[in-house]
C-alpha positions in Angstrom: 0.0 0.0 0.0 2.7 2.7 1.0 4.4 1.3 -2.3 1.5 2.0 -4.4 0.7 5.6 -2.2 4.3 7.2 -2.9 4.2 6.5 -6.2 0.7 8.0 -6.9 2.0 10.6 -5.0 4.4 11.6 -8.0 1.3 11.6 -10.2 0.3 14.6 -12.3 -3.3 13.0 -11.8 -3.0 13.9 -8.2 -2.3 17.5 -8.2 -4.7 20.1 -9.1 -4.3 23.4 -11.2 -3.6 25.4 -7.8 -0.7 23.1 -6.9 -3.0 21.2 -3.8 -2.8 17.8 -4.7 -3.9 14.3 -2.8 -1.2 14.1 -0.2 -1.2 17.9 1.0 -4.9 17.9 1.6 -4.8 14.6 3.7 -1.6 16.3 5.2 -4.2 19.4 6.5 -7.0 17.3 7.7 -4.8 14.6 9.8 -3.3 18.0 11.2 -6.4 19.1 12.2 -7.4 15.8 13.7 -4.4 16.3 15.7 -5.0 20.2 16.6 -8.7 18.8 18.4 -7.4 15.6 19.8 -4.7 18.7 21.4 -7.6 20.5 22.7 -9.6 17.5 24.3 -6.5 16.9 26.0 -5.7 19.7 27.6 -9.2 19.9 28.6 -9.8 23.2 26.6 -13.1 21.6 24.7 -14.9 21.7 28.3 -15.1 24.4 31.0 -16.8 23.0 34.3 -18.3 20.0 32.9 -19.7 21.5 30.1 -18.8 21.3 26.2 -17.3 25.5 25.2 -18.3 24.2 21.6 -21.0 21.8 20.3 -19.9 19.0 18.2 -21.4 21.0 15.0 -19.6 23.9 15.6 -16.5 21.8 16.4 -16.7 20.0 12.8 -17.1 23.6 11.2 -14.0 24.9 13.2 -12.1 21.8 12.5 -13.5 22.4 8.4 -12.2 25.7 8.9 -8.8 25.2 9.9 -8.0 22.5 7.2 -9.1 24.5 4.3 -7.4 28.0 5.7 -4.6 29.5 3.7 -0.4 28.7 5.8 -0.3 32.6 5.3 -3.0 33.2 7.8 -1.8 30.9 10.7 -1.9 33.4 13.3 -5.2 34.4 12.7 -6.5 31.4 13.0 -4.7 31.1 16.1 -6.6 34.5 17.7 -9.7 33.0 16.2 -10.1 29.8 17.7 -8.3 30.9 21.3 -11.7 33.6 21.7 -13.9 31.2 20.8 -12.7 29.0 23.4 -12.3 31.5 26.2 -15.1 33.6 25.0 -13.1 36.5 25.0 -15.0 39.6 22.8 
C-alpha cells in the first residue's frame, strides 16, 4: 500500500491546477485531527463540565482550519483561542 501511495504521490493525476494535490490535503485534515485531539487533551473543549463548543460547531471549526490558507496561521490562532475562552 505505502508502495503504491508514494508512487501516486508523484502523479500529475494527483495535483490540481492550484498546486493542492492528494497528499497535502490529507496532510491538513490529519493536522487538524491532531490540533482537536490537542484541545480534548488539555481539557480546553470543556469548561466545568460543560462542552465550550458543540460537536457542530466543532466539525465547522475543525473544516475551517484544514481548508485556511499557511499565510494566515496566526489568525487562526486568535480566532479559535476567543472562541474557546469567550473572549470579545
Amino acid at each position: 500500500m505505502r508502495k503504491w501511495l508514494n508512487g501516486r504521490a508523484k502523479s500529475s493525476e494527483l495535483i490540481s491546477e492550484t498546486g493542492r494535490g492528494f497528499i497535502e490535503i490529507i496532510s491538513r485534515y490529519t493536522q487538524t485531527f491532531l490540533f482537536v485531539d490537542f484541545l480534548n487533551r488539555n481539557q480546553a473543549l470543556i469548561k466545568q463540565g460543560e462542552p465550550v463548543i458543540n460537536d457542530i460547531g466543532l466539525a465547522a471549526l475543525a473544516l475551517l482550519v484544514a481548508e485556511s490558507n499557511p499565510c494566515q496561521k496566526d489568525i487562526m490562532i486568535r480566532l479559535i483561542e476567543n472562541m474557546l475562552t469567550g473572549v470579545n
